[in-house]
C-alpha positions in Angstrom: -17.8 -4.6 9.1 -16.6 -3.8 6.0 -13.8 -0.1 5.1 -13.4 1.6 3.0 -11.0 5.1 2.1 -11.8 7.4 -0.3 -9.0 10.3 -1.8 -9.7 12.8 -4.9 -5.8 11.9 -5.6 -4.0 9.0 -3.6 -1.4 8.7 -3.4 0.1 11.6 -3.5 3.9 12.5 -2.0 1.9 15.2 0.6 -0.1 12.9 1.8 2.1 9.6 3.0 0.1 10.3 6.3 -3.1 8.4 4.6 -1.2 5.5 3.3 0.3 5.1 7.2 -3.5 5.8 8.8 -4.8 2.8 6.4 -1.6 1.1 7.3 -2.0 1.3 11.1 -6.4 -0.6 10.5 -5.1 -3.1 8.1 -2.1 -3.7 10.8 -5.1 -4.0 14.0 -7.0 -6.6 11.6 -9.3 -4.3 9.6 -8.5 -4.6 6.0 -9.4 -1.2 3.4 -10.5 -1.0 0.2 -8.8 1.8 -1.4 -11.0 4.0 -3.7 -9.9 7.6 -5.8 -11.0 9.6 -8.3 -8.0 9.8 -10.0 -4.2 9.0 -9.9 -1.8 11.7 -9.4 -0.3 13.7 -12.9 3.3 13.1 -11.6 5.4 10.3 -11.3 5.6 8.7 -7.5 9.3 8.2 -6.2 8.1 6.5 -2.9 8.4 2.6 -3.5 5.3 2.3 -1.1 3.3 5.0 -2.5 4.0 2.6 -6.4 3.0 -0.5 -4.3 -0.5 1.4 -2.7 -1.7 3.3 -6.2 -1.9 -0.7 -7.4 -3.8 -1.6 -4.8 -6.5 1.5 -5.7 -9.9 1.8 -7.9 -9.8 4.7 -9.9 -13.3 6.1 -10.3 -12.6 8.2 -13.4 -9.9 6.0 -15.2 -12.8 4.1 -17.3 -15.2 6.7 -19.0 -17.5 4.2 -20.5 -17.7 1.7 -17.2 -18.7 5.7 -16.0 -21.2 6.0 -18.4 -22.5 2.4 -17.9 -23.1 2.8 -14.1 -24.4 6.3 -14.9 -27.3 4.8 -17.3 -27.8 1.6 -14.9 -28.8 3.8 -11.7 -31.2 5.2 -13.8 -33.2 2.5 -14.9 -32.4 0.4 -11.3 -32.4 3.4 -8.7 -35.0 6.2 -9.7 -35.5 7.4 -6.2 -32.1 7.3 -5.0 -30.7 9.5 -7.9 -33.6 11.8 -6.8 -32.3 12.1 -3.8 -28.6 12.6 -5.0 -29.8 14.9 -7.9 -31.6 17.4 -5.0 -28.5 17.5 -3.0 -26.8 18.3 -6.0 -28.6 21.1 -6.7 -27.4 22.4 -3.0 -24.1 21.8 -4.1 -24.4 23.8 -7.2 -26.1 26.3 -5.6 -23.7 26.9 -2.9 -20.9 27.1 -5.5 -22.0 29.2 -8.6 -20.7 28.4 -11.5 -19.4 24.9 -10.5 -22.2 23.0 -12.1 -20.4 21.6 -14.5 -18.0 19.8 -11.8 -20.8 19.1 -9.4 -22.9 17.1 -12.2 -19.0 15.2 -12.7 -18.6 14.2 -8.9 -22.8 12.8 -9.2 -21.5 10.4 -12.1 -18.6 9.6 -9.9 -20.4 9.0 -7.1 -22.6 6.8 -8.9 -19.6 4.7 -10.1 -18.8 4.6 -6.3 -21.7 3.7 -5.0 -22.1 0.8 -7.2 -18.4 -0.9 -6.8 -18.8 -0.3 -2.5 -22.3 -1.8 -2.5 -20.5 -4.9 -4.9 -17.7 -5.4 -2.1 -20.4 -4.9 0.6 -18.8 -1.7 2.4 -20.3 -0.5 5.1 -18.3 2.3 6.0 -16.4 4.8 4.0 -14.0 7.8 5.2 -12.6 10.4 3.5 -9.8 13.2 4.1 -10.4 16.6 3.0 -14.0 18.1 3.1 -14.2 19.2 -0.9 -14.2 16.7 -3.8 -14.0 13.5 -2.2 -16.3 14.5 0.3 -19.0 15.3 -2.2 -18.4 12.2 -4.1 -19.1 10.1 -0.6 -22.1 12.4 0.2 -23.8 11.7 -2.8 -22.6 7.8 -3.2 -24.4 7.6 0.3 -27.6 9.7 -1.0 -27.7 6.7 -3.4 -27.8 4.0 -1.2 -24.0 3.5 -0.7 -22.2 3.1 2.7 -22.8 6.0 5.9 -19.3 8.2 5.6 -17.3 10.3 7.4 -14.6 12.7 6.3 -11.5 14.3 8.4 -11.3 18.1 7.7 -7.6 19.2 7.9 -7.7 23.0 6.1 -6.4 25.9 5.7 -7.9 25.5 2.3 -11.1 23.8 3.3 -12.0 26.2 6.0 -11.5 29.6 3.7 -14.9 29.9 2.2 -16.8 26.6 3.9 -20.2 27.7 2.5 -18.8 27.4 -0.9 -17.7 24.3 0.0 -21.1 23.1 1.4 -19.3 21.9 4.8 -22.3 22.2 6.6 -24.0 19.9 4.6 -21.3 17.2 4.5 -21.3 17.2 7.9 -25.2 17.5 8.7 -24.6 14.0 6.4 -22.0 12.4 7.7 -21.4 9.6 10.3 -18.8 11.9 12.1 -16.1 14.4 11.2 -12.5 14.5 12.6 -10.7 17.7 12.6 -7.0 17.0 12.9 -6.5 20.3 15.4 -8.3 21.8 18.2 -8.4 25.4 16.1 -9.7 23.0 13.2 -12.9 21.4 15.0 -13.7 25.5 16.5 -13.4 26.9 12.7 -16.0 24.0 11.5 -18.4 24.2 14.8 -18.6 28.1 14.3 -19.5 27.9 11.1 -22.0 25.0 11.5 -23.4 26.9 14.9 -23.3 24.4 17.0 -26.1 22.4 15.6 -23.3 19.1 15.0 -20.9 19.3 17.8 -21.4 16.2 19.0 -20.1 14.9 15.7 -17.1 17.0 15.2 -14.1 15.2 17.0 -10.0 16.2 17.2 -8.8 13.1 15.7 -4.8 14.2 15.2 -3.0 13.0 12.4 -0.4 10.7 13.6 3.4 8.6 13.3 4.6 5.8 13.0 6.7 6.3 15.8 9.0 3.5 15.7 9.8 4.0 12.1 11.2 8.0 13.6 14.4 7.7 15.8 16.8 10.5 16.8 19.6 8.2 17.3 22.9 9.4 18.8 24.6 12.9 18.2 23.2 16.3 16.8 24.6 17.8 13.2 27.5 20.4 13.7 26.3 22.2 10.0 24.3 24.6 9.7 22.1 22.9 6.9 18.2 23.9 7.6 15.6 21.4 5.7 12.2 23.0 4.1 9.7 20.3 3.1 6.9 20.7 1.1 5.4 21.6 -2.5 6.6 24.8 -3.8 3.7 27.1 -4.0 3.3 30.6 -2.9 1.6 29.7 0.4 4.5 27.8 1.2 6.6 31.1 1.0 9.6 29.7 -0.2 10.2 32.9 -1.8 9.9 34.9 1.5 12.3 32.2 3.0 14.6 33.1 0.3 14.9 36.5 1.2 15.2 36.2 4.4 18.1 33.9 3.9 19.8 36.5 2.6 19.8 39.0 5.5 20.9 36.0 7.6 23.5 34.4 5.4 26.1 37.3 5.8 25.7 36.6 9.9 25.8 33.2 9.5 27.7 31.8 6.5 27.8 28.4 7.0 23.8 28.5 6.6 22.6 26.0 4.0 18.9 25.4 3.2 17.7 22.1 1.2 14.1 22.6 -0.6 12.6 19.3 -0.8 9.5 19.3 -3.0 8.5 21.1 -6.3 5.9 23.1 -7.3 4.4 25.8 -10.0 6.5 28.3 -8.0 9.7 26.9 -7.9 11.3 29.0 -11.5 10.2 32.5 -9.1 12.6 30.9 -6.1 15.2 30.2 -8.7 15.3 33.4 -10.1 15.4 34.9 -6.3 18.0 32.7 -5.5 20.3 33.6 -8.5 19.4 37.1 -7.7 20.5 37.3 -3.9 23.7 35.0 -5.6 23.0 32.4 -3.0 23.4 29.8 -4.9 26.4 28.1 -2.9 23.1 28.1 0.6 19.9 26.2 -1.3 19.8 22.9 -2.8 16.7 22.0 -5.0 16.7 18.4 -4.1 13.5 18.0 -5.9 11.0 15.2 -4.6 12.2 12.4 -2.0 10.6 9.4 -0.7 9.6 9.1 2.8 13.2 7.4 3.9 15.1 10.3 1.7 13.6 13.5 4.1 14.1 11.5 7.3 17.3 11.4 6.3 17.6 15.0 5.2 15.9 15.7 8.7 18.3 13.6 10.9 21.3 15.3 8.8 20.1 19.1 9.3 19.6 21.4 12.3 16.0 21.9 11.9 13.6 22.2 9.3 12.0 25.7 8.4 8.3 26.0 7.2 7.5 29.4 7.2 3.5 28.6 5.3 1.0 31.5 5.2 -1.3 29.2 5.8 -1.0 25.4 6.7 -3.8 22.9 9.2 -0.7 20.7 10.8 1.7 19.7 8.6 2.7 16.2 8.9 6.3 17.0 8.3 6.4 19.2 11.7 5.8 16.1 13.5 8.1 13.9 12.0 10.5 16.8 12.3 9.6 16.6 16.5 9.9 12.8 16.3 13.7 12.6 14.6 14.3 15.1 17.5 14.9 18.5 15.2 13.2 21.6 16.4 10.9 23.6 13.8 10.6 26.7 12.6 7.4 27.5 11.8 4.5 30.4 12.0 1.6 30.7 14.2 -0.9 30.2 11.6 -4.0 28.1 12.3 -3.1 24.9 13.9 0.9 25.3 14.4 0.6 26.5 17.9 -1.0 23.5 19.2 2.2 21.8 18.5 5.3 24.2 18.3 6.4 26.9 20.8 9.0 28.2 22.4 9.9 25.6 23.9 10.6 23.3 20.7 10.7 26.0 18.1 10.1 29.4 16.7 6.6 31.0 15.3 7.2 33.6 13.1 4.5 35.8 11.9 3.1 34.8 8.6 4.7 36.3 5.5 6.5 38.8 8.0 10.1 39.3 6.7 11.6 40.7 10.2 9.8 38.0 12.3 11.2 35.4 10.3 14.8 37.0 10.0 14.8 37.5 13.7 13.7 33.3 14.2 15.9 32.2 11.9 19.2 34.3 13.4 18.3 32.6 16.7 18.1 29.5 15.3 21.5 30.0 14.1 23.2 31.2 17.2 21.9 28.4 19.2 24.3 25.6 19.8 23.7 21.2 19.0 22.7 21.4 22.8 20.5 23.7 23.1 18.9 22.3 19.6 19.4 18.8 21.0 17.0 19.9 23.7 14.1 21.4 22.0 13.9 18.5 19.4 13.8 16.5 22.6 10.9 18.2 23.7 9.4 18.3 20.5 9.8 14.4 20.6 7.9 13.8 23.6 5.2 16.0 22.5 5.0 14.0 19.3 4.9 10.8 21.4 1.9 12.3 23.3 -0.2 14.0 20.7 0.6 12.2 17.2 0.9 8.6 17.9 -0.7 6.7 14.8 -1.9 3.5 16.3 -3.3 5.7 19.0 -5.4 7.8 16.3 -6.5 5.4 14.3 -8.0 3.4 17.0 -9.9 6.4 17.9 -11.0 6.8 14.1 -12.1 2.9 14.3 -14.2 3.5 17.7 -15.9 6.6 15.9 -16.6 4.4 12.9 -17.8 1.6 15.3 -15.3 -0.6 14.6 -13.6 -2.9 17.1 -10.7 -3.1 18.0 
């Protein structure tokens, strides 16, 4: 049986988790055919994320091989492009004023479906629910491989009827939702009429590439992961910085990642005149923010809005509690016990998290991150979830 992966970007810096999941088949004997609709618009610092976009098909990087495919399914597959071109009407219909797009991701798909029935695929998965997914629906409306798709939100699961969810999955193979809160928002909204297809399938570690090692940091540097986008709320973080700063002065907070909001942290930051407590460090490869991690006291997410960020878990894993928020997923991973929840975009919450953060001791912190650890080790073990992924595909071993 033949795999394939399919990504509307890949690879991406925010999503190292995919290159690992593929990692983790091709490692248990099942190689992958990488697929994508298009390479990412910025320049990848990871030498592993260089290494994988070489060893990807780019559906839209040749227009006239588009074009070709688009005029051969025509004349070769009348009945299936019926199909496909029915489906896409849903599609439009379901997302008004999105034609244009939808009618794109149909030429895609036909591109797609004729390079996975040349290498003989007979499976393709997909992460995320929108672009990709619609490109694999339709690719398999055409005659291409049976798919399946893991739905990881927030975004996804904000208006699912304009993103035709229940249709992908009335379609697909299976879905994985990478949280408990995840698989409930989907089943709701698909009323129960797929549950036997909708599966927690967590995202997962490389756990012996994440160790703790001896010692906890005596700073008080805090790390914050991520792109730098107003659901992040890097700007709320900023000014919450400042009530805590004046408490707590050897606070320092390292912003990895970049973003179309990164010029309003900035200015916040010269504003507040903390510019001696946050480091713009800018993009990192995977290596770079385990080592941030492993230097700091804990990293600090403080999203609106977030599924289960991978970063959280490999925050557990290097033994460094979180700060977080108790949106969506997060509390199926982080309480008390390993970390703080503040309320989303709630300024006194956070300030109130962050000063306890501050007052606690390496021991104390020591001790969550170990708990966080063995939570990690429990839940978000890769080889562990992609196995599970294989048995859902039907794959063995």
């Amino acid at each position: 049986m033949k795999l394939a992966y399919l990504l509307n970007t890949y690879p991406i810096t925010s999503t190292t988790f995919v290159r690992r999941e593929i990692a983790a088949h091709e490692a248990a004997g099942h190689p992958v055919l990488r697929y994508a609709i298009r390479p990412w618009h910025t320049a990848l610092v990871d030498p592993e994320d260089v290494a994988e976009a070489g060893r990807t098909l780019y559906l839209l990087r040749n227009p006239v091989r588009l074009a070709g495919a688009a005029l051969r399914e025509v004349v070769t597959n009348p009945l299936g492009l019926i199909r496909a071109l029915r489906v896409t009407a849903r599609l439009i219909r379901a997302a008004p004023g999105r034609g244009a797009l939808q009618l794109a991701y149909l030429v895609e798909a036909i591109r797609l479906k004729q390079e996975t029935v040349r290498r003989q695929v007979d499976h393709l998965h997909t992460h995320f629910s929108t672009n990709s997914a619609s490109v694999a629906l339709l690719s398999h409306l055409l005659g291409g491989p049976r798919f399946s798709m893991t739905v990881h939100g927030p975004d996804e699961l904000f208006d699912m009827s304009a993103n035709a969810l229940a249709l992908k999955v009335e379609h697909a193979t299976f879905v994985a939702a990478i949280s408990d809160y995840c698989r409930w928002a989907i089943d709701t909204h698909t009323g129960g009429a797929h549950s036997d297809r909708i599966h927690v399938v967590r995202c997962g570690l490389d756990l012996d590439a994440f160790d703790a090692g001896e010692g906890f940091p005596q700073n008080g540097d805090l790390v914050c992961v991520g792109r730098i986008i107003p659901a992040k709320a890097q700007v709320l973080l900023i000014e919450a910085l400042a009530c805590v700063v004046p408490r707590h002065p050897e606070l320092r907070l390292i912003l990895i990642g970049d973003g179309e909001d990164r010029p309003a942290v900035e200015a916040r930051v010269a504003a507040l005149g903390l510019g001696d407590h946050v480091v713009f460090a800018g993009w990192a490869s995977g290596s770079e923010v385990r080592a941030a991690l492993l230097r700091a006291r804990a990293l600090v997410l403080p999203s609106l809005a977030e599924g289960l960020p991978i970063v959280i878990m490999e925050s557990f894993a290097l033994g460094r509690p979180v700060l977080t928020t108790d949106a969506f997923g997060m509390p199926e991973l982080v309480d008390a016990s390993c970390g703080w929840l503040a309320r989303p975009g709630d300024m006194d919450s956070l300030v109130q998290c962050l000063d306890d953060m501050m007052s606690r001791g390496p021991d104390a912190l020591a001790a969550m991150g170990r708990i966080g650890r063995a939570r990690v080790v429990a839940m978000h073990d890769q080889n562990a979830s992609a196995r599970r992924l294989r048995d859902l595909m039907g794959l063995r071993g």
